[in-house]
Phi, psi and omega in degrees: 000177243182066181245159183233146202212147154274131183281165214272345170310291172295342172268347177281306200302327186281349179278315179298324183291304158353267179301303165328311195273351202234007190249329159317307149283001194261312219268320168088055204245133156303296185298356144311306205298310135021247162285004107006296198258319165295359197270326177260017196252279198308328184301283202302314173331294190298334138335263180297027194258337189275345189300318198310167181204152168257131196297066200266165213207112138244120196235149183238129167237173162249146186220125334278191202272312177259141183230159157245134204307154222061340190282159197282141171203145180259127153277149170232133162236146178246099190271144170200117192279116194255345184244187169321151177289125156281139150329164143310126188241155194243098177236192173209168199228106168327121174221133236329259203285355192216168186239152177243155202277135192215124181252111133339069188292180173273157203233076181301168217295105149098036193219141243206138199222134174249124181239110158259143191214140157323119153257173196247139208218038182262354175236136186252154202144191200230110185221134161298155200225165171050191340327163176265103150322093158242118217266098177251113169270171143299141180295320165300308192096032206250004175223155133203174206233112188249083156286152182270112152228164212039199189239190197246143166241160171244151180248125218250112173245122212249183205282197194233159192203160158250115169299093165330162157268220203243129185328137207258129180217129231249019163232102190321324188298317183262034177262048197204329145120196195279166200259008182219121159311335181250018164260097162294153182284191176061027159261007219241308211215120185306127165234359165169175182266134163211162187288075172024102161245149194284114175152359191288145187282141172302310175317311159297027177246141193273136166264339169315297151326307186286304181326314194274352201234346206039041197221126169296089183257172160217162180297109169263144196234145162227173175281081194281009174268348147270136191260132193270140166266121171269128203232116202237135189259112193275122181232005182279140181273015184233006158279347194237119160293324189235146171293318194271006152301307187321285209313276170308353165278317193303321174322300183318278173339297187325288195288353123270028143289318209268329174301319178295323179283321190310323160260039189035050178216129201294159203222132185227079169280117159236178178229188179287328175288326183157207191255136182259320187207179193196124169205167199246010181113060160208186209271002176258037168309281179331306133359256181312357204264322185300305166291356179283316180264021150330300177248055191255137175209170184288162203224144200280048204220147173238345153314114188321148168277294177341333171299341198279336184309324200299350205253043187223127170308147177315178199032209196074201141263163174201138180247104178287144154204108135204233223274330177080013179299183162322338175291304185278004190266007191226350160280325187280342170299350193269303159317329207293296177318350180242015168233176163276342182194129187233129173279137123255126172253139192245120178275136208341113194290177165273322206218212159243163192253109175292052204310169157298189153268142163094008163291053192292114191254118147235132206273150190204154184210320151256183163292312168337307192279334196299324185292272176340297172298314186301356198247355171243017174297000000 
């Protein structure tokens, strides 16, 4: 795609050139009329100086696809000249809200360039890479010409994590994780109708239930010999003064989720809206739980996130993480009593905390502290 534009120069020069040109003849002055027509002779110049455009074949990879923020990631472009040889081109290549400067060498007729470049991975999210931008001006500047090339790929940048110890729980049996490699979890015990999705085993379809709702359902089941961790995330934007608390509360959640999938044991991050991600104890979890919570954004609810612990089966553990106020040390005393071991984690508090009995509160300002306290808990 292709758009050619008057720069905000060139359209004040060609409206002054205008106005010149028409007060010069009314008045009958030449030399208005004059610098007039040069003013607009450079505009059309500056026009054609933008058409040639170069006939470039641009492929993009990431290396790698996925990062956890901060961590480093590359773009690679492979430039290949299909027209006349160009100069060194100055471009520039979209990577979500902001562009990064990508330098062109030069490229004679039929000759192929690899441009590696940074990309930026300080925000977390699914953030598009391309089109590759190329900008042709004018020496005035009174034009320019914005081509597109190649397509956009993405770069999937997931929270940031720390390593835990092994998940604090108050049945002493299961801090060893499951004791056989051949009990998949989900196998044991009925626990509720869920709608049919694909990859679901055939076996497990209710046919009554589907007979009666005309919806393909099945048995979900779980592994009652493991305690589920529940990790409930405070997502309201009027709980976080600053945004990048929110960000490091997402750290948090992570990084006891990827500890908890770490340790086979099944995992449930919710927010006040509903269930963000679910997995039942297997070794691509962890995987999965960093991309559901990848794309955790502040959510439109004034529902407490702590309500969401009532609608997660008894026992196990549940893990708070948010802001820790008074409220909220008096939603999770409401709760308590339906897990075996309760986290609040408080991302930099305001104050000090009066937890209930049977609370455990850790104050956190990095991952860092988060690592500690949890390892002193």
């Amino acid at each position: 795609m292709s758009v050619r534009v008057l720069t905000p120069l060139g359209r004040g020069t060609a409206a002054a050139s205008a106005v010149l040109y028409a007060a010069g003849w009314w008045l009958g002055y030449p030399e208005p009329a004059a610098l007039a027509v040069a003013g607009l002779v450079a505009v059309v110049a500056a026009v054609l100086w933008t058409l040639p455009s170069p006939n470039l074949e641009v492929a993009r990879e990431i290396a790698p696809v996925k990062v956890r923020r901060g961590e480093p990631a590359s773009g690679v472009l492979t430039v290949t000249n299909r027209g006349r040889s160009v100069r060194g081109l100055s471009a520039l290549d979209a990577a979500g809200a902001t562009s990064v400067d990508v330098a062109v060498p030069a490229l004679r007729r039929g000759a192929r360039e690899t441009v590696t470049y940074a990309l930026p991975t300080g925000r977390r999210g699914e953030i598009p890479v391309g089109p590759l931008r190329l900008v042709r001006a004018d020496p005035l500047n009174l034009a320019r010409r914005v081509r597109e090339y190649g397509s956009s790929e993405t770069l999937l940048v997931r929270p940031k994590t720390v390593r835990l110890s092994v998940l604090p729980s108050g049945r002493a049996h299961h801090l060893e994780g499951p004791t056989s490699d051949r009990s998949p979890a989900g196998t044991a015990t009925f626990h509720a109708l869920r709608e049919y999705v694909v990859g679901d085993e055939l076996r497990h379809i209710h046919w009554k239930s589907s007979a009666r709702t005309g919806t393909l359902m099945v048995r979900q089941l779980v592994d009652a010999s493991l305690p589920t961790t529940a990790i409930v995330l405070d997502a309201r934007p009027d709980a976080w003064a600053d945004p990048d608390d929110f960000e490091l509360a997402v750290d948090a959640a992570a990084s006891v989720a990827v500890d908890a999938a770490g340790d086979r044991f099944p995992v449930r991050v919710l927010t006040g809206d509903g269930p963000v991600a679910g997995t039942r104890g297997g070794p691509e979890d962890a995987e999965r739980l960093l991309d559901a919570l990848t794309g955790v954004t502040f959510q439109d609810t004034e529902r407490p996130a702590v309500d969401a612990a009532r609608r997660v089966p008894a026992g196990g553990s549940l893990i708070v993480v948010a802001p820790g106020t008074d409220t909220d040390l008096g939603r999770i005393a409401s709760v308590r009593n339906r897990f075996d071991r309760v986290v609040l984690i408080r991302v930099r508090p305001e104050g000090p905390a009066s937890p209930p009995p049977g609370v455990h509160v850790i104050d956190m300002a990095s991952l860092d502290d988060l690592a500690a306290g949890w390892q002193a808990r």
